[in-house]
TORMI-491981 format. One record per residue (C-alpha): residue in one letter; x, y, z. Coordinates in pm, whole numbers, plus 50000, padded with zeros to 5 digits. Example, Ala and Ser with C-alpha at 12.3 -4.5 7.8 and 13.67 -1.06 7.14 Angstrom:
a512304955050780 s513674989450714 
This chain:
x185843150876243 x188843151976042 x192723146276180 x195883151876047 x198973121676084 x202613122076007 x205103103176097 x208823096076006 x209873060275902 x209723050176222 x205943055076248 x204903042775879 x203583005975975 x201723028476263 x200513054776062 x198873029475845 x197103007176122 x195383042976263 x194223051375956 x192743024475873 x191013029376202 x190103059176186 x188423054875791 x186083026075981 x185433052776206 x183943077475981 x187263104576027 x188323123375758 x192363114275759 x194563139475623 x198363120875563 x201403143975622 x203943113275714 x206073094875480 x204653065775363 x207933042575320 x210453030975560 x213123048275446 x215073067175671 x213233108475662 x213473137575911 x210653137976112 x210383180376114 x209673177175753 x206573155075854 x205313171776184 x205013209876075 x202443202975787 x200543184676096 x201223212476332 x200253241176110 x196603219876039 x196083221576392 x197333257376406 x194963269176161 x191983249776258 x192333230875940 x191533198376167 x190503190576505 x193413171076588 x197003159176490 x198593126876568 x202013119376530 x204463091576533 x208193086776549 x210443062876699 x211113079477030 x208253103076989 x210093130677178 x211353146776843 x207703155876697 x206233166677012 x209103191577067 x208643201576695 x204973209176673 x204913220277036 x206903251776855 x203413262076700 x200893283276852 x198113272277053 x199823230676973 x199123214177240 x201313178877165 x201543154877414 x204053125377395 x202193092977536 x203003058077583 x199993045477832 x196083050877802 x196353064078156 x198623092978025 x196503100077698 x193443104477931 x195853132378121 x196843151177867 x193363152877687 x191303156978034 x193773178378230 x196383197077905 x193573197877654 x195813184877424 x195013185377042 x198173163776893 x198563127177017 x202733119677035 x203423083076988 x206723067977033 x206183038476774 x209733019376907 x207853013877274 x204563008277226 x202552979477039 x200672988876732 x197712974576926 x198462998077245 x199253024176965 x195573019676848 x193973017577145 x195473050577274 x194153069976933 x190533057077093 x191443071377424 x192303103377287 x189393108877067 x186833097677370 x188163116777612 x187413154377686 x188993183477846 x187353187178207 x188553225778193 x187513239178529 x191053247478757 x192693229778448 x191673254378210 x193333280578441 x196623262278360 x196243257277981 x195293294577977 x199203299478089 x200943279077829 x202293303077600 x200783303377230 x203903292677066 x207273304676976 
């Protein structure tokens, strides 16, 4: 499996706990996000991310910002992006098992890093159940 992550400055102490995470986990990590804390702009960060999932480059993105609204809007611009913003387990295992969704939003100024963590496991465990749910992902237009 390998998974593209960017973040803004926000998200750096973040981005670095997941992917340390995800090495022990065998996934290949591709890094898109700034890697100080300096203040960046997150579009700069979430399109490289975006485009991977776009072009089947990787399986999945995650992102991270402070709010985590401004890179799910962003690389929900791309076709066939799925991003969905999360701050519970309970709403990754939605938007994987009901939106099929292929980049994991995290809003890094609400959450714990250990929630944070724990929500990356959620989303790579849990699958699409398709069925009448596919019938409403089918209707999401393919991007902008």
């Amino acid at each position: 499996m390998k998974i593209a992550i960017g973040n803004d400055h926000a998200g750096t102490a973040y981005k670095f706990a997941i992917v340390e995470m995800l090495k022990t986990m065998g996934i290949e990590v591709i890094n898109c996000g700034t890697d100080v804390s300096d203040s960046v702009d997150y579009p700069d960060f979430v399109h490289p991310v975006a485009s991977a999932v776009e072009e089947g480059k990787v399986d999945y993105g995650i992102l991270i910002c402070g709010s985590g609204n401004g890179v799910a809007m962003t690389a929900n611009k791309h076709a066939n992006v799925r991003a969905g913003l999360c701050w519970t387990k309970e709403l990754v295992e939605l938007t994987r098992s009901h939106n099929n969704a292929n980049v994991l939003c995290l809003p890094a100024r609400f959450t714990a890093k250990e929630q944070a963590l724990e929500m990356v496991k959620t989303f790579l465990e849990t699958e699409f159940e398709g069925g009448r749910h596919q019938r409403r992902v089918d209707k999401i237009p393919l991007g902008c």
